[in-house]
PDB file of N, CA, C and O in Angstrom:
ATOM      1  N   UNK A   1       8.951 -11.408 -13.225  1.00  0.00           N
ATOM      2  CA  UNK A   1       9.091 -12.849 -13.177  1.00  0.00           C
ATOM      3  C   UNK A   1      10.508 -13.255 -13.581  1.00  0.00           C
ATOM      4  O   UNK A   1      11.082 -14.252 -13.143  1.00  0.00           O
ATOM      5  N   UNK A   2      10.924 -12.547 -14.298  1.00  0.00           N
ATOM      6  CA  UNK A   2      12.262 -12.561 -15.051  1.00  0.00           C
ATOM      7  C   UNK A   2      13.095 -12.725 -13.662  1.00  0.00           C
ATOM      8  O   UNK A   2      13.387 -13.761 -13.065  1.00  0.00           O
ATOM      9  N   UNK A   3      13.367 -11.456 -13.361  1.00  0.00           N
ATOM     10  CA  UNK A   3      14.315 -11.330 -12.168  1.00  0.00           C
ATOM     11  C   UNK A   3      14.193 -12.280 -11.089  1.00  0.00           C
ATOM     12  O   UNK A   3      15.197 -12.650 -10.482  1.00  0.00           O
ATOM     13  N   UNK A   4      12.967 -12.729 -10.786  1.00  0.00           N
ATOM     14  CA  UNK A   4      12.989 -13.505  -9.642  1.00  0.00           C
ATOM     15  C   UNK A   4      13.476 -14.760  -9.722  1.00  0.00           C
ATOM     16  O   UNK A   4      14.098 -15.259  -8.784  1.00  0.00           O
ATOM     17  N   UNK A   5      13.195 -15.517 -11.069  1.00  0.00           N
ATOM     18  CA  UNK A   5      13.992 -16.388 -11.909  1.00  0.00           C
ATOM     19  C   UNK A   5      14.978 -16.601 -11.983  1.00  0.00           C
ATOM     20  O   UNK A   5      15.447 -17.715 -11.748  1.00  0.00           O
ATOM     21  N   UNK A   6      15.999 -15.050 -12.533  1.00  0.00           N
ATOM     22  CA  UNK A   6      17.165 -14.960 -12.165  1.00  0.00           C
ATOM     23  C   UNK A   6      18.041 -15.370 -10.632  1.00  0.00           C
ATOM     24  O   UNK A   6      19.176 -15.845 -10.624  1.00  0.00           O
ATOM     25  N   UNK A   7      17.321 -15.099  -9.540  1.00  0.00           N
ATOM     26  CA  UNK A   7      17.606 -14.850  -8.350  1.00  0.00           C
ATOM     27  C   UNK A   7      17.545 -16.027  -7.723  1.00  0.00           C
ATOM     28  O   UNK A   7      18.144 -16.141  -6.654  1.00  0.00           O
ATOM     29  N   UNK A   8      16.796 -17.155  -8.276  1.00  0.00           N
ATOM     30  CA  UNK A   8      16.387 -18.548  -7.852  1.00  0.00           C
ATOM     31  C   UNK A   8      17.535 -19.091  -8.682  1.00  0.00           C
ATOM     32  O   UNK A   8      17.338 -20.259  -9.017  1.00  0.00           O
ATOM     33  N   UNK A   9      18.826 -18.507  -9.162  1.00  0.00           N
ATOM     34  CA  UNK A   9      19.252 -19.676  -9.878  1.00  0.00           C
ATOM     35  C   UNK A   9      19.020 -20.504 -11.840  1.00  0.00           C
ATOM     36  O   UNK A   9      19.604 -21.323 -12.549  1.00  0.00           O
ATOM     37  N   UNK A  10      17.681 -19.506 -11.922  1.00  0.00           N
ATOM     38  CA  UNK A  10      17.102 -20.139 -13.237  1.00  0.00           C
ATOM     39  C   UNK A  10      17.162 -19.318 -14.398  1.00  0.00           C
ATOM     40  O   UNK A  10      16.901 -18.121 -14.512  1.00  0.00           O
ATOM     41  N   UNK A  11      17.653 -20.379 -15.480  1.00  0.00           N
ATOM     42  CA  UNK A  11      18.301 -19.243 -16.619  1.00  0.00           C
ATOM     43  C   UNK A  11      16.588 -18.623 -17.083  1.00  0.00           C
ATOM     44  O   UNK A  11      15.468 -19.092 -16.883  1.00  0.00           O
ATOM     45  N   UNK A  12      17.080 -17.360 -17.780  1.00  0.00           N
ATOM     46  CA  UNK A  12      16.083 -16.502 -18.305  1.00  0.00           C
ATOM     47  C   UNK A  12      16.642 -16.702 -20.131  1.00  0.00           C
ATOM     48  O   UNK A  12      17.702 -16.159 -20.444  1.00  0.00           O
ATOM     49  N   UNK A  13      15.967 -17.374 -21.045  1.00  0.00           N
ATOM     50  CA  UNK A  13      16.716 -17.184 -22.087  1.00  0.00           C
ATOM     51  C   UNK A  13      16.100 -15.826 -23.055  1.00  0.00           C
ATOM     52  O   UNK A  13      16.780 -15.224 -23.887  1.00  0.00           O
ATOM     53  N   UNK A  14      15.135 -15.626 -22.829  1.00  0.00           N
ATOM     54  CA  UNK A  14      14.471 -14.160 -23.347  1.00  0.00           C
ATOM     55  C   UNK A  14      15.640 -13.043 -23.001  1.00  0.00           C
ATOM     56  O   UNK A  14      16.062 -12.230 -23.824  1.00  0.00           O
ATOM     57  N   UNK A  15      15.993 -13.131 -21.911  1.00  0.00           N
ATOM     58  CA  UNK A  15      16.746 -12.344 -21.870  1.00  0.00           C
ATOM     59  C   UNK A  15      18.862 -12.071 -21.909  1.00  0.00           C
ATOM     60  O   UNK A  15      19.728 -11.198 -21.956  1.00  0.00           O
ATOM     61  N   UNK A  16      18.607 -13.882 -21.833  1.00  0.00           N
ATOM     62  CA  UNK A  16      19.933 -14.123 -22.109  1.00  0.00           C
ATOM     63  C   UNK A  16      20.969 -14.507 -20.741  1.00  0.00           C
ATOM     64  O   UNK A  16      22.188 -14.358 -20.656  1.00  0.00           O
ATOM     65  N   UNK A  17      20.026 -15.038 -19.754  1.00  0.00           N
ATOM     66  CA  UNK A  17      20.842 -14.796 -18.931  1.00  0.00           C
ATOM     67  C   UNK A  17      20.514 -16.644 -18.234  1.00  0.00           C
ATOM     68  O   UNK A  17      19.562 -17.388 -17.998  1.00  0.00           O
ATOM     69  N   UNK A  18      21.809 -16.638 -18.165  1.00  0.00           N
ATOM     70  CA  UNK A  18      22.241 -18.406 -17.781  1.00  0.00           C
ATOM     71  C   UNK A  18      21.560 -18.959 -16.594  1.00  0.00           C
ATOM     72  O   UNK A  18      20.809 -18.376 -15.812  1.00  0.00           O
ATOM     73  N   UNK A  19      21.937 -20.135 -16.597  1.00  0.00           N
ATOM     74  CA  UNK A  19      21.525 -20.647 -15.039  1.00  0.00           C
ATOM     75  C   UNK A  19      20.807 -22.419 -15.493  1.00  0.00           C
ATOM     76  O   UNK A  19      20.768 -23.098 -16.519  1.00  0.00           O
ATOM     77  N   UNK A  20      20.305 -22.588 -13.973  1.00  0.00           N
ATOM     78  CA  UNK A  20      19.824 -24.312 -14.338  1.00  0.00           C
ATOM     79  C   UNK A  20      18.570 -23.554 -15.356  1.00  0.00           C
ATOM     80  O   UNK A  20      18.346 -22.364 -15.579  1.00  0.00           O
ATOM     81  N   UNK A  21      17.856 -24.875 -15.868  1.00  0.00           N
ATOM     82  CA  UNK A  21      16.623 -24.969 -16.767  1.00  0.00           C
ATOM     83  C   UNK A  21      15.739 -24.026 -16.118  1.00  0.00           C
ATOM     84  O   UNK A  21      16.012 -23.744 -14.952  1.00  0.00           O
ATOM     85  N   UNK A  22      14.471 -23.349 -16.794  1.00  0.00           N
ATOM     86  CA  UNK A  22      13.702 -22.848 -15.953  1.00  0.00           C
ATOM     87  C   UNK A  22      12.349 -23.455 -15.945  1.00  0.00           C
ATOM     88  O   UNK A  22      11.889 -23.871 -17.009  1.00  0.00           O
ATOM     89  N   UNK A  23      11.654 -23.546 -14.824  1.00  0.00           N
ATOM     90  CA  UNK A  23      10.707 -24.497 -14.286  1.00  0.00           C
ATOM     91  C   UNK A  23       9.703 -24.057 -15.106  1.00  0.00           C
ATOM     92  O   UNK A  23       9.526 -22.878 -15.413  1.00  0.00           O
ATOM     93  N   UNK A  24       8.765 -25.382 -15.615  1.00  0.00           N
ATOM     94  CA  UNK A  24       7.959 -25.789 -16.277  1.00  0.00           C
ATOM     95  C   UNK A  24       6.534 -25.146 -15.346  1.00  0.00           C
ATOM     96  O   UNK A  24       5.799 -24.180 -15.552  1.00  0.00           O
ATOM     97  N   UNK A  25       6.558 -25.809 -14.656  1.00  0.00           N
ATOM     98  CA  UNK A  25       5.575 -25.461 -13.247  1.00  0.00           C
ATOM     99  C   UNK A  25       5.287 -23.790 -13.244  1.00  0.00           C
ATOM    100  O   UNK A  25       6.059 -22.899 -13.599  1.00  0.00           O
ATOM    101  N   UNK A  26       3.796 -23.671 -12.678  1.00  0.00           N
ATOM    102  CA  UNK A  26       3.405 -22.409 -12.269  1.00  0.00           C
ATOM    103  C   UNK A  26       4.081 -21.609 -11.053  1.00  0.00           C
ATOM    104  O   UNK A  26       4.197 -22.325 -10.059  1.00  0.00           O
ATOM    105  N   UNK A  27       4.603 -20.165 -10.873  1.00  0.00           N
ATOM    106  CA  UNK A  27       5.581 -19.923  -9.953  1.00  0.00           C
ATOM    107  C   UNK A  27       4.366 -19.554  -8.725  1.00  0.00           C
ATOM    108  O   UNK A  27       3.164 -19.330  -8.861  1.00  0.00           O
ATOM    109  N   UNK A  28       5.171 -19.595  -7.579  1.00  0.00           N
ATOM    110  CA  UNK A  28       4.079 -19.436  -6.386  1.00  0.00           C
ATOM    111  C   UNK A  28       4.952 -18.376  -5.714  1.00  0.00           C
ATOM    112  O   UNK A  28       6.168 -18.559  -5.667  1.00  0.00           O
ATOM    113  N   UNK A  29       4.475 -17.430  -5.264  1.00  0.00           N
ATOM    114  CA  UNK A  29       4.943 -16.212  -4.377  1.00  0.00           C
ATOM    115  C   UNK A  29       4.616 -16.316  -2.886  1.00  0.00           C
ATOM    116  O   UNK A  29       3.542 -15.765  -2.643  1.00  0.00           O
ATOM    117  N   UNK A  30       5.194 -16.839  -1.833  1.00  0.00           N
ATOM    118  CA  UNK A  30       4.311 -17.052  -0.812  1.00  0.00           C
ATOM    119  C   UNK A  30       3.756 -15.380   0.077  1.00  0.00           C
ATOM    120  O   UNK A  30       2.696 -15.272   0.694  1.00  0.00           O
ATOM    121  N   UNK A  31       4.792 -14.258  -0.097  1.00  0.00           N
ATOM    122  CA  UNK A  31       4.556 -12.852   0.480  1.00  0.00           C
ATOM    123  C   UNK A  31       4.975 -12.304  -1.202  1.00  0.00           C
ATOM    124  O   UNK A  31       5.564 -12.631  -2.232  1.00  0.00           O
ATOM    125  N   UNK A  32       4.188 -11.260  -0.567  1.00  0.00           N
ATOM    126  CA  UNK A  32       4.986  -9.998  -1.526  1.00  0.00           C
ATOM    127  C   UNK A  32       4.071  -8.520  -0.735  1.00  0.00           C
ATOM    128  O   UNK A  32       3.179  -8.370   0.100  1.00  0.00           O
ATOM    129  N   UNK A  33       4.791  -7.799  -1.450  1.00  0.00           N
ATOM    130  CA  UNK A  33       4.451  -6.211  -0.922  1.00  0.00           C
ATOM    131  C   UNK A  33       3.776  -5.384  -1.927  1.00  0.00           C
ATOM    132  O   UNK A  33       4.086  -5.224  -3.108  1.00  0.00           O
ATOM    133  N   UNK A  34       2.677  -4.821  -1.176  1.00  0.00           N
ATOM    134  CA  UNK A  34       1.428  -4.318  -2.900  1.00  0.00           C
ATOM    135  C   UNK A  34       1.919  -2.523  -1.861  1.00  0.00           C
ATOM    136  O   UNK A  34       2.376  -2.315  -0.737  1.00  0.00           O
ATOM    137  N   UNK A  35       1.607  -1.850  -2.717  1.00  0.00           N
ATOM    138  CA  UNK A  35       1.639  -0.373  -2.508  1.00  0.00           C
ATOM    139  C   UNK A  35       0.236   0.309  -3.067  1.00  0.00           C
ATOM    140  O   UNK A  35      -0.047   0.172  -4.257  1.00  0.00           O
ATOM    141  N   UNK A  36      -0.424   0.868  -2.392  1.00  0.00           N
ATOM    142  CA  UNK A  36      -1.290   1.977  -2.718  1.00  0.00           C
ATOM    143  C   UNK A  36      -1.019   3.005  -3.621  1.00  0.00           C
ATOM    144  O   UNK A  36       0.168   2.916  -3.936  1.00  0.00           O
ATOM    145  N   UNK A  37      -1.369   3.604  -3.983  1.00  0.00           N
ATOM    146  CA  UNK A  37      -1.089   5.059  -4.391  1.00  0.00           C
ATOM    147  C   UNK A  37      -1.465   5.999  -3.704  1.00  0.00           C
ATOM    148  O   UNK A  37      -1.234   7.130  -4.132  1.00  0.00           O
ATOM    149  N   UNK A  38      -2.176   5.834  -2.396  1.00  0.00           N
ATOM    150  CA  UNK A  38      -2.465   7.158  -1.719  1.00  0.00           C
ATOM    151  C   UNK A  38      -3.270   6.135  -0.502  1.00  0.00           C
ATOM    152  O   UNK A  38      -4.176   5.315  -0.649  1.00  0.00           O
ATOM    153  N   UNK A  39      -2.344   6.674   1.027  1.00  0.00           N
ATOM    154  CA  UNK A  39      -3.328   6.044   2.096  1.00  0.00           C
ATOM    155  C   UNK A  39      -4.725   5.983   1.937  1.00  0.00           C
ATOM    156  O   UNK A  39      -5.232   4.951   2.377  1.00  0.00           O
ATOM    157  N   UNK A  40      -5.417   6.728   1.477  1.00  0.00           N
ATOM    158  CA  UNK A  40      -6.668   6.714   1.773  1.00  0.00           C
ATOM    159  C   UNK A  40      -7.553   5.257   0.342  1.00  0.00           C
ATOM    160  O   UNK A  40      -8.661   4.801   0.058  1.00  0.00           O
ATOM    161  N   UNK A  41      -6.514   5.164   0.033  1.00  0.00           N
ATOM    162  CA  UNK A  41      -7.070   3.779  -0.861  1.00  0.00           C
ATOM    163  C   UNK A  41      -6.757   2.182  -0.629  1.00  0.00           C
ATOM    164  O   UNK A  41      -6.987   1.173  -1.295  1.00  0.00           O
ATOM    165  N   UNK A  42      -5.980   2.492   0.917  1.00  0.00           N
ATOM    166  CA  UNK A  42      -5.625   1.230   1.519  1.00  0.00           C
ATOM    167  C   UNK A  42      -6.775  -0.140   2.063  1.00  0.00           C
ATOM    168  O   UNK A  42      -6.924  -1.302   1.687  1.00  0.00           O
ATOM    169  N   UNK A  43      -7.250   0.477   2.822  1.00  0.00           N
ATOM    170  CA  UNK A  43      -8.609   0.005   3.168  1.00  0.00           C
ATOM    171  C   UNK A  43      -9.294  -0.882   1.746  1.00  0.00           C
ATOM    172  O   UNK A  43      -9.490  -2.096   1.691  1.00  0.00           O
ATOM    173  N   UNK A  44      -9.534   0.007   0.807  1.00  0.00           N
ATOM    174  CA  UNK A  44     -10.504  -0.194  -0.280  1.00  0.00           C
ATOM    175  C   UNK A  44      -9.590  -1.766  -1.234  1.00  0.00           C
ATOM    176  O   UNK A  44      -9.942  -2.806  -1.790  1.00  0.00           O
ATOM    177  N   UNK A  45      -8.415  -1.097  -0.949  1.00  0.00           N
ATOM    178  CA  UNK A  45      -7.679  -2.740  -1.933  1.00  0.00           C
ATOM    179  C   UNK A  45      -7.617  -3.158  -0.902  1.00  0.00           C
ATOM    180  O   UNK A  45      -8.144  -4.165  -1.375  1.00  0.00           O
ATOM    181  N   UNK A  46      -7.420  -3.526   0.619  1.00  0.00           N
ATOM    182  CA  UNK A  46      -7.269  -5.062   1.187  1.00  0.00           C
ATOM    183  C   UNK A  46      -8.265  -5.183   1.220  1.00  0.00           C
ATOM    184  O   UNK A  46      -8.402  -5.750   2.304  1.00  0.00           O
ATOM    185  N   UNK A  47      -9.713  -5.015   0.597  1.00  0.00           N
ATOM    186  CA  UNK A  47     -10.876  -5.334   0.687  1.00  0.00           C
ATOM    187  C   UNK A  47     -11.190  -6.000  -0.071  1.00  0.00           C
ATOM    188  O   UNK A  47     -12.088  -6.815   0.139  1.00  0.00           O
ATOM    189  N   UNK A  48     -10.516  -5.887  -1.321  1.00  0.00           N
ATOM    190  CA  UNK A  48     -10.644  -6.429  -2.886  1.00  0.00           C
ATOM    191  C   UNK A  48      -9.836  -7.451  -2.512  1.00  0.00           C
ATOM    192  O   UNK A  48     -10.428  -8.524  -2.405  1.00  0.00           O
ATOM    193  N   UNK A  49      -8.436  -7.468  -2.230  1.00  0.00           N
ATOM    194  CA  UNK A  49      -7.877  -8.580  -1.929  1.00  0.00           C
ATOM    195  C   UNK A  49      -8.274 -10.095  -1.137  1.00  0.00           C
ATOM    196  O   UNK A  49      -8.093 -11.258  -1.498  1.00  0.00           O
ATOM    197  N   UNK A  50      -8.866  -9.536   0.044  1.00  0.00           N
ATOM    198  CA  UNK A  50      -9.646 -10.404   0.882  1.00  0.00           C
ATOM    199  C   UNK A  50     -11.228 -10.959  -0.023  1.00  0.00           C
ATOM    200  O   UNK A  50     -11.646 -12.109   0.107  1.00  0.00           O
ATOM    201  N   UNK A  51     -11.663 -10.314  -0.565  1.00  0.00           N
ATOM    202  CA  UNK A  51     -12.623 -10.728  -1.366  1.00  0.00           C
ATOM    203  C   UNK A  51     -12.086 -11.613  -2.043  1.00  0.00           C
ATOM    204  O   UNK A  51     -12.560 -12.748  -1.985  1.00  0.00           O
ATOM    205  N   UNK A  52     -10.606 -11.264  -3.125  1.00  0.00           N
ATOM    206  CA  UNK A  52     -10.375 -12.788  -3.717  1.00  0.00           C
ATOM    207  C   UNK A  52     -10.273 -13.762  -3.105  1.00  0.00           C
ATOM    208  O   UNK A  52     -10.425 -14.849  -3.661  1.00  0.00           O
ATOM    209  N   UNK A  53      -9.861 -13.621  -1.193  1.00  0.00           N
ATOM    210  CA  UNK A  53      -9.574 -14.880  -1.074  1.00  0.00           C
ATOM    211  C   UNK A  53      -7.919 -14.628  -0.795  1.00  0.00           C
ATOM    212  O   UNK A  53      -7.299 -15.644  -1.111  1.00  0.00           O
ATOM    213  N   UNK A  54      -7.194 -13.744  -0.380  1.00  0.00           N
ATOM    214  CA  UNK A  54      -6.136 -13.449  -0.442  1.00  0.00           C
ATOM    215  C   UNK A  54      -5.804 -13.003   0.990  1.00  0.00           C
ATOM    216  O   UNK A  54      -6.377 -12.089   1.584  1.00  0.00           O
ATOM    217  N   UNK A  55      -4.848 -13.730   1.449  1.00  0.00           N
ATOM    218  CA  UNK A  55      -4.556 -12.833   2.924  1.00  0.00           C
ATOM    219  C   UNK A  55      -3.692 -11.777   2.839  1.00  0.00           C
ATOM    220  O   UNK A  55      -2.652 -11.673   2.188  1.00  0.00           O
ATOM    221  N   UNK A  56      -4.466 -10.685   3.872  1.00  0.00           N
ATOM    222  CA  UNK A  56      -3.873  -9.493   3.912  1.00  0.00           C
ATOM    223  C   UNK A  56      -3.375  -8.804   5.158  1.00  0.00           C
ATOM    224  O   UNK A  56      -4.134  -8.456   6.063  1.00  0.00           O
ATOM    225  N   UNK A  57      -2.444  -8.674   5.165  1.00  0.00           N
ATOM    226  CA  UNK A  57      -1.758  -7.707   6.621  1.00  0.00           C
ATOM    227  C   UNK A  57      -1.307  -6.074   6.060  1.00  0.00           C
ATOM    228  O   UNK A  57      -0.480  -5.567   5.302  1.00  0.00           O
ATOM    229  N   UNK A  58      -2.427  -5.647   6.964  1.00  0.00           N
ATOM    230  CA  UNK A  58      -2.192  -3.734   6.354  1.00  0.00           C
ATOM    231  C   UNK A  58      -1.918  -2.809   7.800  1.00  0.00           C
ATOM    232  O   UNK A  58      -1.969  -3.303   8.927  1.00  0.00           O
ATOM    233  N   UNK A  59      -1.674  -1.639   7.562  1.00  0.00           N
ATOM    234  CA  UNK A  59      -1.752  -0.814   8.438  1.00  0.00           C
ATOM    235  C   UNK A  59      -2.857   0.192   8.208  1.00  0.00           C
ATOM    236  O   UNK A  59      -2.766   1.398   7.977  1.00  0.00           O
ATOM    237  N   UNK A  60      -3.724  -0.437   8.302  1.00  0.00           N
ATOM    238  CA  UNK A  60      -5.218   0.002   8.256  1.00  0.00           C
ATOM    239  C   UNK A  60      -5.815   1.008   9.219  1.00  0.00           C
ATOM    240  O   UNK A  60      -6.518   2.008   9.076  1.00  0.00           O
ATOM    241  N   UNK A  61      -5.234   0.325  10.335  1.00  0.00           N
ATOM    242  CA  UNK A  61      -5.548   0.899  12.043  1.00  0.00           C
ATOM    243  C   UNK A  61      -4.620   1.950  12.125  1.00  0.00           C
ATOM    244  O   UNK A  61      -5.040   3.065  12.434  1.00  0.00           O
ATOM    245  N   UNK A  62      -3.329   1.762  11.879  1.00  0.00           N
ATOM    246  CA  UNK A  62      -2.560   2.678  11.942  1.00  0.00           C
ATOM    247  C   UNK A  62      -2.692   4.425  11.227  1.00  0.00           C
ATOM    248  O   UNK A  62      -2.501   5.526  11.742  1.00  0.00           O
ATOM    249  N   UNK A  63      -3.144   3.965   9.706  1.00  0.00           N
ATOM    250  CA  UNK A  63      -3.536   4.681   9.186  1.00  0.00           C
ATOM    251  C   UNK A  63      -4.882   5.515   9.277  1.00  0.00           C
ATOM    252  O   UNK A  63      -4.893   6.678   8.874  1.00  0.00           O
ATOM    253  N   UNK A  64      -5.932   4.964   9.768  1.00  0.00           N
ATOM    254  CA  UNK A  64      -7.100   5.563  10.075  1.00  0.00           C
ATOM    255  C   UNK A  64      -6.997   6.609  11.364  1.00  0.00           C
ATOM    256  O   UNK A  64      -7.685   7.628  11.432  1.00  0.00           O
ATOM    257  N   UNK A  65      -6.001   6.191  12.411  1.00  0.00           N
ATOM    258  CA  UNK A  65      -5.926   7.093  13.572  1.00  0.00           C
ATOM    259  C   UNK A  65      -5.159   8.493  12.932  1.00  0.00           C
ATOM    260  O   UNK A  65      -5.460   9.629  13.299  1.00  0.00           O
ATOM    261  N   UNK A  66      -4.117   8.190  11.908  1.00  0.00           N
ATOM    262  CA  UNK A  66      -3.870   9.458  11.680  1.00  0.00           C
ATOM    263  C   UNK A  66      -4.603  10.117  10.380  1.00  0.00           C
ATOM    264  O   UNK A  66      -4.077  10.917   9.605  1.00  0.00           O
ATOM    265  N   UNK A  67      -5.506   9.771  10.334  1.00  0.00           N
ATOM    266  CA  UNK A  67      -6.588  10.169   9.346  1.00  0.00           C
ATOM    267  C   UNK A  67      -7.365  10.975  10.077  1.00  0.00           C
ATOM    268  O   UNK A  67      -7.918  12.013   9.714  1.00  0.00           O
ATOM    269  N   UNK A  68      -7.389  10.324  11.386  1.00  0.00           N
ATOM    270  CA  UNK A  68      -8.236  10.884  12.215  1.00  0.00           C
ATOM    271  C   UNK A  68      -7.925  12.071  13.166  1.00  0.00           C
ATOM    272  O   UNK A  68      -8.853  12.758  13.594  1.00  0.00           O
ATOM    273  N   UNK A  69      -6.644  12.322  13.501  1.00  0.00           N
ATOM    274  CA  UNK A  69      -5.443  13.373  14.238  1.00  0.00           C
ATOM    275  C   UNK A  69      -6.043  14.307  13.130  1.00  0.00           C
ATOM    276  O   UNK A  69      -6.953  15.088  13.409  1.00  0.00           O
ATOM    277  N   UNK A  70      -5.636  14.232  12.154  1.00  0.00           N
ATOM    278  CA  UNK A  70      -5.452  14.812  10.722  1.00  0.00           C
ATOM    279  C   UNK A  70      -6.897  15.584  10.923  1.00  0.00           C
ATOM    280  O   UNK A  70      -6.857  16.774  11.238  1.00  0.00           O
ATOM    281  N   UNK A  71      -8.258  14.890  10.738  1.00  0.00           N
ATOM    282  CA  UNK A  71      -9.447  15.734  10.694  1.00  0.00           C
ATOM    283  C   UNK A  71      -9.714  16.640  12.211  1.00  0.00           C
ATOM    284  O   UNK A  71     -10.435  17.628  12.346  1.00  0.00           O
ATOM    285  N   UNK A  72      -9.000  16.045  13.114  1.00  0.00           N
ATOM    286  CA  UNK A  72      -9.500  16.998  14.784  1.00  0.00           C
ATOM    287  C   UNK A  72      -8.574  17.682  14.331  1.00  0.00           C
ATOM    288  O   UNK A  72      -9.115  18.763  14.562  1.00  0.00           O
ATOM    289  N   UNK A  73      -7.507  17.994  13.820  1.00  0.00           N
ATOM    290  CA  UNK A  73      -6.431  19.589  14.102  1.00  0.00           C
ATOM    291  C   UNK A  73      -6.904  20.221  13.192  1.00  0.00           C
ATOM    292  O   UNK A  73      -6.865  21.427  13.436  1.00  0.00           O
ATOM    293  N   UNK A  74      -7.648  19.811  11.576  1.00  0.00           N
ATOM    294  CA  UNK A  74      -7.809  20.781  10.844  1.00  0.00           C
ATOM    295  C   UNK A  74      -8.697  21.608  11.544  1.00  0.00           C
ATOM    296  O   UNK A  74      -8.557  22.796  11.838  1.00  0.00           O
ATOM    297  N   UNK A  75      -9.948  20.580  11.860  1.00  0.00           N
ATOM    298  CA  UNK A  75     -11.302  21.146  12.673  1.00  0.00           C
ATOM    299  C   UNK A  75     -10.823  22.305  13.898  1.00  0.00           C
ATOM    300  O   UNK A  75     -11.491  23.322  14.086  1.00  0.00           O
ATOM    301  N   UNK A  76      -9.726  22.028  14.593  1.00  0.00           N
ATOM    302  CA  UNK A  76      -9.104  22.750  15.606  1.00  0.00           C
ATOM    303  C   UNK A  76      -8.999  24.099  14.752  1.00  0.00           C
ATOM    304  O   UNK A  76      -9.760  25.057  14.887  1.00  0.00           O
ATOM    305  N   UNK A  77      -8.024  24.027  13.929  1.00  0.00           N
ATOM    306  CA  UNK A  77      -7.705  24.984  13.123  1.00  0.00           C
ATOM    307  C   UNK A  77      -8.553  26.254  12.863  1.00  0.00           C
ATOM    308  O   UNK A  77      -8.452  27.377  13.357  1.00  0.00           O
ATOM    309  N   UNK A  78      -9.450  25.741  11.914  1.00  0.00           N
ATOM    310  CA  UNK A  78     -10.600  26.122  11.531  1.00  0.00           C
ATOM    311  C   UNK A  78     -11.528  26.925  12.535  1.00  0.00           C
ATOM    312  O   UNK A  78     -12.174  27.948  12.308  1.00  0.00           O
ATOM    313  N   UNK A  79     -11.435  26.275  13.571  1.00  0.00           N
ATOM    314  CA  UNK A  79     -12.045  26.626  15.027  1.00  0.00           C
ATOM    315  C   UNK A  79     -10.899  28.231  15.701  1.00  0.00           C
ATOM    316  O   UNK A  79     -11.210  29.314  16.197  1.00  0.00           O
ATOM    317  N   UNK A  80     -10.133  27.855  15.504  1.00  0.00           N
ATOM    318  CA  UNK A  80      -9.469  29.175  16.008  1.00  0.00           C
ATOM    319  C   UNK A  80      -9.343  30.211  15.289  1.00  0.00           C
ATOM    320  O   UNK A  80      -9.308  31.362  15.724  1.00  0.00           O
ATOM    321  N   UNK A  81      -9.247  29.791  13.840  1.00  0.00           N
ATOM    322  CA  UNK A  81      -9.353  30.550  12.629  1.00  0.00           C
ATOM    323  C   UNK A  81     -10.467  31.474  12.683  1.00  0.00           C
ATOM    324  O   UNK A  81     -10.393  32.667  12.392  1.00  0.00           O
ATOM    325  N   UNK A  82     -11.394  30.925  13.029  1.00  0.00           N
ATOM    326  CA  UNK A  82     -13.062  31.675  12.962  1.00  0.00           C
ATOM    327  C   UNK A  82     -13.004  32.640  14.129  1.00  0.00           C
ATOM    328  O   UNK A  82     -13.226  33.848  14.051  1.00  0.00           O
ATOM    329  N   UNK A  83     -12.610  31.824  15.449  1.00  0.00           N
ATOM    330  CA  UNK A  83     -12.441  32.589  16.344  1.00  0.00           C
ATOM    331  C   UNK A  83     -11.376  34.114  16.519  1.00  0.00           C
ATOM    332  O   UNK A  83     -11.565  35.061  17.283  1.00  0.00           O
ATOM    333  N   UNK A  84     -10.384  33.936  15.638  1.00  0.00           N
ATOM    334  CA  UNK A  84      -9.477  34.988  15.770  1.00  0.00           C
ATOM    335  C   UNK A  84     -10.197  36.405  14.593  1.00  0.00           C
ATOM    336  O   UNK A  84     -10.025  37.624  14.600  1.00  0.00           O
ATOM    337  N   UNK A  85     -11.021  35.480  13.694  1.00  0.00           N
ATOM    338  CA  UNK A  85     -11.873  36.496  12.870  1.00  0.00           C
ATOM    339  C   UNK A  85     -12.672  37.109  13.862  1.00  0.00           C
ATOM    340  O   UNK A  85     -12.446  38.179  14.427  1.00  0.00           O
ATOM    341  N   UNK A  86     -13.348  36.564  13.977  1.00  0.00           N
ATOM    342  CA  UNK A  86     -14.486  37.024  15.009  1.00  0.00           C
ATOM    343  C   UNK A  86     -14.143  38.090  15.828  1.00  0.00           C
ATOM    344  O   UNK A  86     -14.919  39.035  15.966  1.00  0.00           O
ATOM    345  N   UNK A  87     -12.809  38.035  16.521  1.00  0.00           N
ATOM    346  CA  UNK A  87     -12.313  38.963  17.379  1.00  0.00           C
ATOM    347  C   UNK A  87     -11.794  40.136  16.525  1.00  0.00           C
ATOM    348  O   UNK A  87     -12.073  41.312  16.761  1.00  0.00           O
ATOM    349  N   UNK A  88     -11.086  39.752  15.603  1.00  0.00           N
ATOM    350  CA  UNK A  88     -11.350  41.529  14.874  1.00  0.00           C
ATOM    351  C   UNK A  88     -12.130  41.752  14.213  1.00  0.00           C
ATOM    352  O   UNK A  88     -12.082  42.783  13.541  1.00  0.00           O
ATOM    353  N   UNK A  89     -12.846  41.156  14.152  1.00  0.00           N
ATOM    354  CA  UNK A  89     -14.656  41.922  13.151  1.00  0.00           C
ATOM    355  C   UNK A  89     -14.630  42.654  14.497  1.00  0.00           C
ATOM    356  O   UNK A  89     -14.642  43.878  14.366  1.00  0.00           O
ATOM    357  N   UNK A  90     -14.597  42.208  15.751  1.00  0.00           N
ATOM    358  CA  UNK A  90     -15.410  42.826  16.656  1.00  0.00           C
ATOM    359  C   UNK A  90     -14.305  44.032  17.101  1.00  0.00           C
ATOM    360  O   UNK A  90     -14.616  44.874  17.943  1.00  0.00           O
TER     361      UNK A  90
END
């Protein structure tokens, strides 16, 4: 809050740093940028978000297709893996 304060022009005196008065009023953020800690928990917070009541723009879609690449090549994998066993057991 500090910094953004700063950046609007408005002194911070906690921290010592000049500028016009700083607003009395509650601050309003119209965007900002939230981060996950791991794709697969994206989904689950714009869910929470939208539950408050919060609009959300994610790469949800984006992320699920390569979630999904991700499970057919392991499965591929796995699939040839078995198969190349198979051929020298035999």
């Amino acid at each position: 809050m500090a910094a953004e304060a700063f950046r609007d022009g408005r002194a911070v005196t906690a921290l010592g740093w000049s500028g016009d008065p700083p607003l009395a009023e509650e601050r309003v953020f119209p965007s900002f940028r939230l981060y996950a800690r791991t794709i697969y928990e994206v989904a689950g917070l714009a869910s929470v978000l939208t539950e408050a009541g919060q609009r959300v723009k994610t790469s949800a879609a984006e992320i699920e297709t390569v979630r999904s690449i991700d499970r057919n090549l392991a499965l591929l994998f796995w699939v040839i893996a078995a198969a190349g066993m198979a051929g020298y057991s035999l």
